[in-house]
C-alpha positions as CSV (number, residue, x, y, z in Angstrom):
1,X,-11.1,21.2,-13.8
2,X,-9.6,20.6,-17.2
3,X,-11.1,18.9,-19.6
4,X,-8.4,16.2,-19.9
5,X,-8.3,15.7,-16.1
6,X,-9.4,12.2,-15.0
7,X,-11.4,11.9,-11.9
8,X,-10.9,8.0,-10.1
9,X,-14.0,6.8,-8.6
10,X,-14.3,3.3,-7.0
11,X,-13.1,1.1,-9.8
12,X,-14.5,3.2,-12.4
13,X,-12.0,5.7,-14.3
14,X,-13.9,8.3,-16.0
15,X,-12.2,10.5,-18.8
16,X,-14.2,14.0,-18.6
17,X,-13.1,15.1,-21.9
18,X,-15.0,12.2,-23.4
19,X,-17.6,10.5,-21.2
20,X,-16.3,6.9,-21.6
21,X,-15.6,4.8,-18.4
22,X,-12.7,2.2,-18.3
23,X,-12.3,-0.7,-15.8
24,X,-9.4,-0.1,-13.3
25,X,-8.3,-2.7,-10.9
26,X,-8.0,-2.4,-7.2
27,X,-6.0,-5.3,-5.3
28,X,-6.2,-5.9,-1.7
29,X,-2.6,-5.9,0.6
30,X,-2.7,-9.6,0.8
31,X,-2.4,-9.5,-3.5
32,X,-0.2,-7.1,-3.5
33,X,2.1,-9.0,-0.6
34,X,1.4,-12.3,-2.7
35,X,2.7,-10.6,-6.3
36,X,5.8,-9.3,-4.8
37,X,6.7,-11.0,-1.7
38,X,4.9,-15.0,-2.1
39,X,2.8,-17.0,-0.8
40,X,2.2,-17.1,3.0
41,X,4.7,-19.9,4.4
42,X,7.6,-19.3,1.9
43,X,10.9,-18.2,3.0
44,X,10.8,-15.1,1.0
45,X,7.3,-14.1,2.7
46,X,8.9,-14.9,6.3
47,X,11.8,-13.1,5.6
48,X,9.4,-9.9,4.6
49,X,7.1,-10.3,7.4
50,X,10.0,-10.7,10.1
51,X,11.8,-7.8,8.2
52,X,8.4,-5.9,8.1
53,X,8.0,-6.5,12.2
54,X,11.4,-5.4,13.0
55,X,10.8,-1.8,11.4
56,X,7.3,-1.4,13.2
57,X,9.1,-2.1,16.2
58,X,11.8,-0.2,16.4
59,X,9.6,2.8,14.8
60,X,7.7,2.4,18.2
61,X,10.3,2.0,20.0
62,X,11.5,5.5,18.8
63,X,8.1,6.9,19.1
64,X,8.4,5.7,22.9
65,X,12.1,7.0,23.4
66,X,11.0,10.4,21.5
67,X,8.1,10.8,24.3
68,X,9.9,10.2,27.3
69,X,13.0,12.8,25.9
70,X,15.2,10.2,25.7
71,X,16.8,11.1,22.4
């Protein structure tokens, strides 16, 4: 490893080349979805989480299709 490399452990960022230790912050899904999307129960967090269910669904639905050798 070089000296300059950074190594990311937990929430601790370690610089090698000089020992110290600097805070980084994790956030959870649900922060992250709350940053960029809103709060639960607004129309811009429906719209994400309907948008967000059709392209699981028709992901399985071509995972099912692909099985079967229907496309």
């Amino acid at each position: 490893m070089q000296k300059s490399q950074k190594l990311t452990l937990g929430e601790n960022k370690i610089n090698s080349q000089s020992g110290m230790q600097e805070e980084k912050k994790l956030y959870s899904i649900d922060e992250l979805e709350n940053e960029f999307y809103g709060e639960k129960e607004t129309p811009e967090r429906d719209r994400y989480e309907f948008e967000l269910s059709l392209e699981l669904l028709s992901e399985k639905i071509k995972e099912i299709r692909k099985s079967k050798n229907l496309t």
